[in-house]
C-alpha positions as CSV (number, residue, x, y, z in Angstrom):
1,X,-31.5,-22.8,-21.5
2,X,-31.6,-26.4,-20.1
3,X,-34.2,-27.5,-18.0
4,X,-34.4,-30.2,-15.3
5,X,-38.5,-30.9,-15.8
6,X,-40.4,-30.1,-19.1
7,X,-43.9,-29.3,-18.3
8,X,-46.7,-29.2,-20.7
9,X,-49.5,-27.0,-20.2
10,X,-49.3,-23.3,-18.8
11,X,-52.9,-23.7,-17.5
12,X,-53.4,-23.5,-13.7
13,X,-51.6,-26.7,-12.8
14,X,-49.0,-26.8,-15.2
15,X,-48.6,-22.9,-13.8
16,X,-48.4,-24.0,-9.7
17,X,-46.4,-27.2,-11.1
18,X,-44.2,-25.0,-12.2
19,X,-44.1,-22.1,-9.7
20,X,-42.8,-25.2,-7.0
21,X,-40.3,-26.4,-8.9
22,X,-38.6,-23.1,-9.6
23,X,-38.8,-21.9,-6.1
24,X,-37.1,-25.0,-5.3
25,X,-34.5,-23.8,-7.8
26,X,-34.8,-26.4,-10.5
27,X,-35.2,-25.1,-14.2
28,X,-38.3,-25.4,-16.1
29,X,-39.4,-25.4,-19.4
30,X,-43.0,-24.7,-19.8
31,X,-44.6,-25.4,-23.5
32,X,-48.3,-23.8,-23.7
33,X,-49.6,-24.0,-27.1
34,X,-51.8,-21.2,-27.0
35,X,-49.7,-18.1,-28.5
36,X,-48.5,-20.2,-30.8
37,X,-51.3,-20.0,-33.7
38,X,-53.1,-23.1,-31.9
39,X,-56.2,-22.6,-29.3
40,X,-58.7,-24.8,-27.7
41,X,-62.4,-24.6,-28.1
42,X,-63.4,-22.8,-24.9
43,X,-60.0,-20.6,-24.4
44,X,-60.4,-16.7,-25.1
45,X,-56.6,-15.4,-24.7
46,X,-53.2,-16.7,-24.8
47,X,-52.9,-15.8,-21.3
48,X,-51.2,-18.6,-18.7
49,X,-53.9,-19.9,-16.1
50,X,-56.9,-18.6,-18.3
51,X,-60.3,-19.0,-16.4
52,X,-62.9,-20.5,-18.7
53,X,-66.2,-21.2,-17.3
54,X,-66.2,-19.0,-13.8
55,X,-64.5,-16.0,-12.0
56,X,-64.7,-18.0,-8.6
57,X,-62.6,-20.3,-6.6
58,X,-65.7,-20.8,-4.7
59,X,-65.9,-20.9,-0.4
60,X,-62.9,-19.3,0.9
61,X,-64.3,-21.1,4.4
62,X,-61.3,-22.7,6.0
63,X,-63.8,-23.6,9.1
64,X,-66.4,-25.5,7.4
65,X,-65.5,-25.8,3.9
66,X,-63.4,-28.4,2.4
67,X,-62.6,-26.1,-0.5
68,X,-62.1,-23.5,1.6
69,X,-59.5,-25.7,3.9
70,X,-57.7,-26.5,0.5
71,X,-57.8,-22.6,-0.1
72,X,-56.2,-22.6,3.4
73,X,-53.6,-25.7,2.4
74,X,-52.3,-24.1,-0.7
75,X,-51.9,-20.9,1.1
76,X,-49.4,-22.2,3.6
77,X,-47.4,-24.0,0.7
78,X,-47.1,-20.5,-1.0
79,X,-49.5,-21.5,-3.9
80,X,-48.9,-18.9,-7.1
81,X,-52.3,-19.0,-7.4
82,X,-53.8,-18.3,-4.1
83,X,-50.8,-15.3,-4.4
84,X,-52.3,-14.6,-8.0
85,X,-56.2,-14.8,-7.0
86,X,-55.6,-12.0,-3.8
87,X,-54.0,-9.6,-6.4
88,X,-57.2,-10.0,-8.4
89,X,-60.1,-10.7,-6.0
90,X,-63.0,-8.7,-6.5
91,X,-66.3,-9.3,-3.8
92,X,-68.3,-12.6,-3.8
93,X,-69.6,-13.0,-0.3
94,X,-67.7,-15.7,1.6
95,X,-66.9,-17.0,-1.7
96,X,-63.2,-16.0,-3.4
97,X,-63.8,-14.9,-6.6
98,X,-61.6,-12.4,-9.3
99,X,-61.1,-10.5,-12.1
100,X,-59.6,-13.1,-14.8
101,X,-57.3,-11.2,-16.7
102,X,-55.6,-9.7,-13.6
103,X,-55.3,-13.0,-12.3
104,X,-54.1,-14.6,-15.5
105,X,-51.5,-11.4,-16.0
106,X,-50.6,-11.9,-12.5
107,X,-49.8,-15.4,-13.0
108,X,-47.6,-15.6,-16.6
109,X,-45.7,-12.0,-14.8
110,X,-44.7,-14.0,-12.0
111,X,-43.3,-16.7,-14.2
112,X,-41.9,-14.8,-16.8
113,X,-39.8,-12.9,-14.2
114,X,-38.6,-16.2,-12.4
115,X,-35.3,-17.2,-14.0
116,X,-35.8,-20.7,-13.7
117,X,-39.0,-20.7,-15.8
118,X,-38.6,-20.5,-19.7
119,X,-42.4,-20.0,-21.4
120,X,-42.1,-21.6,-24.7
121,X,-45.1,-21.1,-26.8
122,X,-45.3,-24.6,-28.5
123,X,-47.8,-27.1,-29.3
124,X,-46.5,-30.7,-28.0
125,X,-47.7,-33.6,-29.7
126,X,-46.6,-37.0,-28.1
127,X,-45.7,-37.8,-24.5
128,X,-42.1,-37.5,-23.7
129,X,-40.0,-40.6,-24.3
130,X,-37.3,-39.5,-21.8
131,X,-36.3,-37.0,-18.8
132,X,-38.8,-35.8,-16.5
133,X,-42.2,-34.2,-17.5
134,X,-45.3,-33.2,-16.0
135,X,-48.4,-33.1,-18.8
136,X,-50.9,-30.8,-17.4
137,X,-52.7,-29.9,-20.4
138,X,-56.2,-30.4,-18.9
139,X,-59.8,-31.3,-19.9
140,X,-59.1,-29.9,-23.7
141,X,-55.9,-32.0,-24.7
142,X,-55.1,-31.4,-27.8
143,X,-56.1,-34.5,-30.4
144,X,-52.6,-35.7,-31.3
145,X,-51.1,-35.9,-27.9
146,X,-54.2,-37.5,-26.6
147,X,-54.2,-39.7,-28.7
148,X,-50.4,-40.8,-27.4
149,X,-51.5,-40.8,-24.1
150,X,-54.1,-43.0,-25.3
151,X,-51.5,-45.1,-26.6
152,X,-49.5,-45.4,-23.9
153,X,-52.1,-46.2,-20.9
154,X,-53.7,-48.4,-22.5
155,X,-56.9,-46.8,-22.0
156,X,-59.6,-45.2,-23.9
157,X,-60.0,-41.3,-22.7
158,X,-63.2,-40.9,-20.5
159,X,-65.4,-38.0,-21.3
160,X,-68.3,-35.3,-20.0
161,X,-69.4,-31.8,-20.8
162,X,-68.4,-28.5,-19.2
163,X,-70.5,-25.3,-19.8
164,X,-69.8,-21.9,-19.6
165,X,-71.9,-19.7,-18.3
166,X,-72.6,-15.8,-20.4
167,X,-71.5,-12.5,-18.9
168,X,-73.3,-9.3,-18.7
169,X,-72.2,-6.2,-19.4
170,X,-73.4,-4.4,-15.7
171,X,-74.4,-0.7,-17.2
172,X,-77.3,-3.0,-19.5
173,X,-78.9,-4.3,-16.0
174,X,-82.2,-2.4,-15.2
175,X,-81.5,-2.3,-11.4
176,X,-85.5,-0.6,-10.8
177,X,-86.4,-4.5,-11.0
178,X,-83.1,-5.9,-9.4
179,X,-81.3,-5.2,-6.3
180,X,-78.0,-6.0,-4.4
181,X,-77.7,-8.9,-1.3
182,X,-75.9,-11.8,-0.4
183,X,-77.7,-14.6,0.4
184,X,-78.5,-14.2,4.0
185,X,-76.7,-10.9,4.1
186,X,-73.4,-12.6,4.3
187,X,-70.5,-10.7,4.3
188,X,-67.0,-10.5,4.7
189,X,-64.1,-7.7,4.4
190,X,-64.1,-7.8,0.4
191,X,-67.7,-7.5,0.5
192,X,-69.7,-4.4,-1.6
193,X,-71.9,-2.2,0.8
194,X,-75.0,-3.6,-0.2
195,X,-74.4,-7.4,-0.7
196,X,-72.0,-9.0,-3.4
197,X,-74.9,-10.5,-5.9
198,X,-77.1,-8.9,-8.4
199,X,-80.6,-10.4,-7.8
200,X,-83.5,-10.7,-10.2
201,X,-86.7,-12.1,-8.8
202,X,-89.8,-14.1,-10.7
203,X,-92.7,-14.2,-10.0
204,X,-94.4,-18.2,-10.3
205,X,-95.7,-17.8,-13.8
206,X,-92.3,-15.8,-15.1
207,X,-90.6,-19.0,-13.6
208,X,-92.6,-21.8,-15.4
209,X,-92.5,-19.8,-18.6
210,X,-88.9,-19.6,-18.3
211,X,-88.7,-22.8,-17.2
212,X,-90.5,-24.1,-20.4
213,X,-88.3,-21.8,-22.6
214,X,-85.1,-23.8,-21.0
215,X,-87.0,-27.4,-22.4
216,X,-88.1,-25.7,-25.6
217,X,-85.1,-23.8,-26.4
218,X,-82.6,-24.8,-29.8
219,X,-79.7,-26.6,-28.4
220,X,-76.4,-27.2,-29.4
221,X,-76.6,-30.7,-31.3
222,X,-74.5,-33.3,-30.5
223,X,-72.0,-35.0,-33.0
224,X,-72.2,-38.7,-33.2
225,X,-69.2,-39.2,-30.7
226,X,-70.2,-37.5,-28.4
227,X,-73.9,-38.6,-27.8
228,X,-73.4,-41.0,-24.7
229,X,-71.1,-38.2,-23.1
230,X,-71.7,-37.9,-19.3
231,X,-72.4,-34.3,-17.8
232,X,-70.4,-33.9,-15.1
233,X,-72.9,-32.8,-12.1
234,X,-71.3,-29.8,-10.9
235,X,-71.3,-27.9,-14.2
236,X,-74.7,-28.9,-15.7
237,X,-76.2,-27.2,-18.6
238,X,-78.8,-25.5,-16.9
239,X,-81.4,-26.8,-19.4
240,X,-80.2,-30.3,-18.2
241,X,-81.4,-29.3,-14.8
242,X,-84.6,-28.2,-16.0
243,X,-85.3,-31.4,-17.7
244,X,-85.3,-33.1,-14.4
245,X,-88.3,-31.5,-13.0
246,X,-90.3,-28.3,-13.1
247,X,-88.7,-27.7,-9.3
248,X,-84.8,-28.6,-10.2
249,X,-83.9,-25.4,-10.7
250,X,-86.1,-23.4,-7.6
251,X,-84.0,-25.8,-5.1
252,X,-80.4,-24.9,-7.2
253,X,-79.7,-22.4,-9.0
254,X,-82.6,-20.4,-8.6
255,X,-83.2,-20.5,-5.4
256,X,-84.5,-17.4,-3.5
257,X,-84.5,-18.4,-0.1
258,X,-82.5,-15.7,2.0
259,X,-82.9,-13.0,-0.5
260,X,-85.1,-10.3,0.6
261,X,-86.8,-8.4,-2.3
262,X,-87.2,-5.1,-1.9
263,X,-89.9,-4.6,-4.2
264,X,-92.3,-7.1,-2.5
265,X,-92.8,-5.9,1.1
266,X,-95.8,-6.4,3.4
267,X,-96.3,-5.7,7.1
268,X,-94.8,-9.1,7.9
269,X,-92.1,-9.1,5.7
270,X,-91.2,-5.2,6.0
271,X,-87.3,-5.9,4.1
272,X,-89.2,-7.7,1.3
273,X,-90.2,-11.2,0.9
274,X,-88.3,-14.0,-0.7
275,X,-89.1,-14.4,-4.5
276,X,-90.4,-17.8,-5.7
277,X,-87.1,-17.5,-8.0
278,X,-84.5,-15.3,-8.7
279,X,-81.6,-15.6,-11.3
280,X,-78.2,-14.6,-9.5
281,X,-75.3,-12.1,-11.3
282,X,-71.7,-12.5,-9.6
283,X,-69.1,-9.6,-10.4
284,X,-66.7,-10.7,-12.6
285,X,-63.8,-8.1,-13.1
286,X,-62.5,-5.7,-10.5
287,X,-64.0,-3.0,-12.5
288,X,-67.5,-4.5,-11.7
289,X,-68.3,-3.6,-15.1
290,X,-68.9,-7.3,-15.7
291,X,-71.3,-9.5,-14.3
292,X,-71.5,-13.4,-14.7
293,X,-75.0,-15.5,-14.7
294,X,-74.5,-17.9,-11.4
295,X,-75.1,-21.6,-12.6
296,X,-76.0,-20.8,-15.8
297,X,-74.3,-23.0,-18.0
298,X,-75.5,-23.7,-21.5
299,X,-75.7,-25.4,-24.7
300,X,-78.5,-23.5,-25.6
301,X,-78.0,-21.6,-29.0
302,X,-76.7,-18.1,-29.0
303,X,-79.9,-16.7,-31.0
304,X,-81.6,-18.8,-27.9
305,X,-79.8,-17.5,-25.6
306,X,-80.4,-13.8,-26.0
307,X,-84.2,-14.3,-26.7
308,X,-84.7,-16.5,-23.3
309,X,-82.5,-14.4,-20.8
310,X,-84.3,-11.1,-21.9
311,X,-87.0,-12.2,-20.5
312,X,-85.8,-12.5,-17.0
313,X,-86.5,-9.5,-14.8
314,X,-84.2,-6.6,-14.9
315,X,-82.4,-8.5,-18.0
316,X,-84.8,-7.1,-20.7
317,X,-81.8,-5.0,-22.6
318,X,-78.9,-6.9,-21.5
319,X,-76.1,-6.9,-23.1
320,X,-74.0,-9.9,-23.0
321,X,-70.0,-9.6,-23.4
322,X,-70.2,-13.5,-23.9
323,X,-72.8,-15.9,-24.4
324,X,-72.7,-19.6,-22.9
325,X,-70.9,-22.2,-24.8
326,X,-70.5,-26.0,-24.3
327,X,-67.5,-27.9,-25.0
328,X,-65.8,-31.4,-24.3
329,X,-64.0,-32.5,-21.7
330,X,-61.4,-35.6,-21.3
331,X,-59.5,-37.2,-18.5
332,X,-57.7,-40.0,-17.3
333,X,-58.8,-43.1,-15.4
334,X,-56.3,-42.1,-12.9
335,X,-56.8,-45.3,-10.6
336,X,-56.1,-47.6,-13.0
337,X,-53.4,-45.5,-15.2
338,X,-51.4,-43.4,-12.4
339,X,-49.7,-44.5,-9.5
340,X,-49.9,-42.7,-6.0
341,X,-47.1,-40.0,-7.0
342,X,-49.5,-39.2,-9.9
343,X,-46.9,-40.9,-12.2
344,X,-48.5,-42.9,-15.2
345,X,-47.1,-46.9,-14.8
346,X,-44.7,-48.1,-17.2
347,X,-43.6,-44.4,-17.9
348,X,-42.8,-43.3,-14.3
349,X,-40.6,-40.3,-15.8
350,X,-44.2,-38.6,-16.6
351,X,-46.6,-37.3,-14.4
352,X,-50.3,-36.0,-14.6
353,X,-51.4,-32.9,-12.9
354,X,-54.8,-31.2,-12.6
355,X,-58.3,-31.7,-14.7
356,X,-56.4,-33.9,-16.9
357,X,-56.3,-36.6,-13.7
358,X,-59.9,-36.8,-13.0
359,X,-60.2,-33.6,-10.3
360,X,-62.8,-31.1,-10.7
361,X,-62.4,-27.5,-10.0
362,X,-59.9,-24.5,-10.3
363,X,-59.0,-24.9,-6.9
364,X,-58.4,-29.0,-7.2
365,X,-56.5,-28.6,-10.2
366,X,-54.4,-26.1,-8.9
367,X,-53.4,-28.3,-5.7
368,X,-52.8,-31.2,-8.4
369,X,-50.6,-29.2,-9.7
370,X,-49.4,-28.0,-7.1
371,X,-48.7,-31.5,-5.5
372,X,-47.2,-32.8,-8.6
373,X,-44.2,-29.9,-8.6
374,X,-43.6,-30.5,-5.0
375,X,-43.4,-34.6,-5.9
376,X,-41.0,-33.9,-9.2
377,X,-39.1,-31.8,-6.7
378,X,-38.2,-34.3,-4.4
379,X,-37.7,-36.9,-6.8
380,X,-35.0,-34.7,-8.2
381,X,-33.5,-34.1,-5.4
382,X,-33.3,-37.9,-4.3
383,X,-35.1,-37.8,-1.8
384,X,-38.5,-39.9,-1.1
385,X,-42.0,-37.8,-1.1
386,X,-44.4,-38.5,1.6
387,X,-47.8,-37.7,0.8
388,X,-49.9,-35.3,2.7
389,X,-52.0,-37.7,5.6
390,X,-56.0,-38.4,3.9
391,X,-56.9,-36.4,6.5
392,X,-55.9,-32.9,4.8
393,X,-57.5,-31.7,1.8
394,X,-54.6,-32.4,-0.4
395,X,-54.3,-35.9,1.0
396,X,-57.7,-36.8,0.5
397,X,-58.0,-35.3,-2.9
398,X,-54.7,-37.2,-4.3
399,X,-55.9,-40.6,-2.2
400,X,-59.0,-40.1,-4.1
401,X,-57.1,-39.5,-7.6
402,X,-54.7,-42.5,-7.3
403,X,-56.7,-45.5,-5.9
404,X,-59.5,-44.8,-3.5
405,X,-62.0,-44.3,-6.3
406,X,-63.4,-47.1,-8.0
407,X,-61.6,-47.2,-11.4
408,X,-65.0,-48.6,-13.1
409,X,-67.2,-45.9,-12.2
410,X,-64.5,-43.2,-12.2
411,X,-65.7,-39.5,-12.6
412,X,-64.5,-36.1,-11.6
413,X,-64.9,-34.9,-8.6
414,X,-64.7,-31.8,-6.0
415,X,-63.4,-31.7,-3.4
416,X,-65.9,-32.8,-0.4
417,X,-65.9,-34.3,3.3
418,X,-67.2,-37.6,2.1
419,X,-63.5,-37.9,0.7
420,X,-61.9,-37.6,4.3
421,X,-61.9,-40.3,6.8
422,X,-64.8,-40.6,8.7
423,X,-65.3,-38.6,12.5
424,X,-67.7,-41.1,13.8
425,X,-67.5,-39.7,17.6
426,X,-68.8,-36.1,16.6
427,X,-72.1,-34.5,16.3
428,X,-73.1,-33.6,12.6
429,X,-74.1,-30.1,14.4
430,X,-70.1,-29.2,14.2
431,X,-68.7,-32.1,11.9
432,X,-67.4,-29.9,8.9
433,X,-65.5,-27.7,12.2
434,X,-64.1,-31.3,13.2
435,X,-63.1,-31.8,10.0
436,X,-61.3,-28.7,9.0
437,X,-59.0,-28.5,13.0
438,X,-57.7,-32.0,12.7
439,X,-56.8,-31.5,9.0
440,X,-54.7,-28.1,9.9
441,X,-53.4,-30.0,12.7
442,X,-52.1,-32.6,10.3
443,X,-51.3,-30.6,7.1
444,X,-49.2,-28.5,10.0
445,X,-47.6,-31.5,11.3
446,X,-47.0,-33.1,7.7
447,X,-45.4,-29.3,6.6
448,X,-43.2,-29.2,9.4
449,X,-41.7,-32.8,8.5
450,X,-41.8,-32.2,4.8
451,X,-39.5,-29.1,5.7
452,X,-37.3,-30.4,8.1
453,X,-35.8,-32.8,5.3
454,X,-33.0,-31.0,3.7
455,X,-33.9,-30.3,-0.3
C-alpha cells in the first residue's frame, strides 16, 4: 500500500495523528518499533498508545479546568483517544481515568480496522529525507534516530526524569486500616458508592519515619550523563519531594485534608477526623483488581521499595503487580527548532508531535498529535491551516510549543491558565469559569470556520 504521510511512533500522538488523517481519507503508514524485537525502557507491551507512568487523564473539568477544557476540545474534534479512554474509563472522582489495556486495545482495533491506516512494526532510524512525515516517537526516542534529529536541528536534545509510580494488587490491601472516599466526597456518574480512592492514614510519627525512610532509602544511581538531568516538576520522584522539607509531601501528595477517617472519630468530628497524612490508591483496571500509588513516583530500589511501602498502614502484605521505575526523558527545544505548524525549519516536510515537542501530559500529547494530523491534513489538501485562537486550549498549548516560551529556559509543560491570555476585568472568585466560556466560544467559532473550508 502507498501512503500519503509516514508517521513514526504508534504512541498516543502518532495514534490521534494518525486517526485525523485517515478520517480525512488520506493513507497512512504508521512504523512503531515495539513488536518488532525492539522496546523502550519504561514500555510493558507492544500495544499502540501504551500508558506508562499513570491510568489518568487527569480533571475531566471542562468548567474550571484547563485540562479538562482540552478534554472537552479533543472531544468535539472526534479525538480517538477521548473515543478510546470512554470505552475504558473506570472511576476516579472528577478525574478521567482507565483501564490501560482496554484503552490501548481500543486504540490499535480502531486503527487496524481503518483502511487508510497500515501498522508496520518497524524500528526507524533517521528522519525522512523526503515526502511528508510526522515523528512522534516521544520522550524515549530511540538512540540512532535521535541522534539524526540531533543532526538535523542543530541542537543538542534537552533532558529530565519521568517516574513511574507501583501498582498494587487490591485483594493484598488490609481494608480494617483503610477505607474508600474522594477527597471532599466528590463524585460524579462513574463514581464507586463509597468514594473512588483507597485511603491509608498516618499517624505524625508513622509519617516522619516514613518520611526518613524516603531520604534514607537505596536509590537508583545515576550514570555519568545523566547527573545534571532536570526532574520535570509534575512527575517528581517522590523521594525528591521529600528532600525538600519534612512538610513537602503533607501539602502534595500526602495530603489528608478532606478525607474523613473512619477509624479516628470524636464527638466533634463524628465521620472521622482528617489524618495528619494519608497515602492515596487510584483504581487502575476496570476490574478494580489493580490499584495505583497516587504521586508516587520513584527511583528508589525495588528491594527499597517493598521494605518502605509495607510499612504504610493497610499496605503491610501488599502485593505489588509493578514496582516504580525511573527512566529518561528527551525532547526538542521546540521554539528554536519548530515553526508554528510544528514543522522543524529547514525540513518543513517533517513534523513533531506530542512529548517529543516539549508538552507534558497524556492529554497534551494527544492534542499535539492531534493538531499535527489535522495540519498534515490541510497541507495535503492545499489548503492553508489556521491555528486554533490562544485563547482555546489547543491554541494556547501550540502558541506555547512554537514561540511563546523562552527557548533558553525551555521545559515541559501542562497545560495551565497561565498559558492563556490574561482576563484582567474578572474576579479570581470565577476566573477559571471565565476562562473555560470564552475558550468554547472560540474553539466553536474557530470549528465552524475550520469546517466550512472545503477539504
Amino acid at each position: 500500500m502507498t501512503h500519503d504521510i509516514h508517521i513514526i511512533g504508534g504512541g498516543l500522538a502518532g495514534s490521534e495523528a494518525a486517526w485525523q488523517l485517515a478520517r480525512r481519507g488520506f493513507t497512512v503508514r504508521l512504523s512503531e518499533m515495539r513488536g518488532s524485537g525492539e522496546m523502550t525502557p519504561a514500555h510493558q507491551t507492544d500495544g499502540l498508545a501504551e500508558l506508562v507512568c499513570s491510568n489518568s487523564f487527569r480533571s475531566d473539568d471542562d468548567t474550571k479546568n484547563a485540562v479538562g477544557l482540552l478534554h472537552h476540545e479533543m472531544r468535539r474534534l472526534d479525538s480517538i483517544v477521548m473515543r478510546a479512554g470512554e470505552v475504558a474509563r473506570v472511576p476516579a472522582g472528577s478525574a478521567m481515568a482507565v483501564d490501560r489495556d482496554v484503552f490501548s486495545a481500543e486504540v490499535q482495533r480502531t486503527l487496524e480496522e481503518h483502511p487508510n491506516v497500515t501498522v508496520v512494526r518497524e524500528r526507524v532510524d533517521a528522519l525522512p529525507t523526503d515526502g511528508p512525515a510526522i515523528v512522534a516517537t516521544g520522550p524515549l526516542t530511540a538512540q540512532a534516530l535521535a541522534e539524526s534529529i540531533v543532526g538535523a536541528t542543530g541542537q543538542d536534545r534537552l533532558a529530565f526524569f519521568d517516574a513511574i509510580a507501583p501498582i498494587v494488587h487490591r485483594d493484598s490491601i488490609d481494608m480494617s486500616k483503610c477505607w474508600i472516599q474522594s477527597r471532599w466526597n466528590k463524585r460524579t456518574e462513574a463514581s464507586n458508592e463509597d468514594g473512588d480512592y483507597i485511603n491509608c492514614p498516618m499517624t505524625r510519627e508513622q509519617y516522619l519515619a516514613f518520611h526518613q525512610g524516603l531520604i534514607d532509602g537505596e536509590k537508583t544511581e545515576f550514570k555519568e550523563w545523566e547527573a545534571e538531568t532536570p526532574y520535570f516538576d509534575g512527575c517528581m520522584p517522590i523521594e525528591v519531594m521529600a528532600a525538600r522539607g519534612v512538610e513537602t509531601l503533607r501539602y502534595g501528595p500526602m495530603k489528608g485534608v478532606g478525607l474523613d477517617n473512619p477509624y479516628d472519630t470524636t464527638d466533634e468530628h463524628p465521620q472521622g477526623r482528617w489524618p495528619y497524612a494519608v497515602v492515596q490508591l487510584r483504581q487502575d483496571n476496570k476490574l478494580g483488581t489493580l490499584w495505583n500509588m497516587v504521586g508516587f513516583q520513584t527511583k528508589l530500589k525495588y528491594g527499597a521499595q517493598v521494605e518502605l511501602f509495607r510499612t504504610i498502614p493497610g499496605l503491610e502484605n501488599a502485593e505489588f503487580a509493578r514496582l516504580g521505575g525511573l527512566h529518561r526523558n528527551t525532547f526538542l527545544n521546540s521554539p528554536l527548532v519548530l515553526d508554528r505548524q510544528l514543522r522543524l525549519r529547514g525540513s518543513e516536510h517533517i513534523r513533531f508531535a506530542g512529548q517529543i515537542t516539549g508538552c507534558e501530559g497524556y492529554v497534551e500529547s494527544s492534542a499535539v498529535g492531534l493538531m499535527a494530523g489535522l495540519m498534515a491534513a490541510a497541507e495535503l489538501s492545499g489548503r492553508d491551516w489556521a491555528a486554533p485562537p490562544r485563547t482555546t486550549a489547543f491554541g494556547a498549548l501550540l502558541a506555547h510549543i512554537t514561540g511563546d516560551a523562552q527557548a533558553d529556559t525551555f521545559q515541559p509543560m501542562n497545560v495551565n491558565f497561565g498559558l492563556f491570555p490574561p482576563l484582567h476585568d474578572v474576579s479570581k472568585k470565577v476566573r477559571k469559569e471565565a476562562y473555560t466560556t470564552r475558550a468554547k466560544s472560540d474553539f466553536g467559532e474557530w470549528l465552524t470556520g475550520m469546517e466550512a473550508v472545503p477539504a
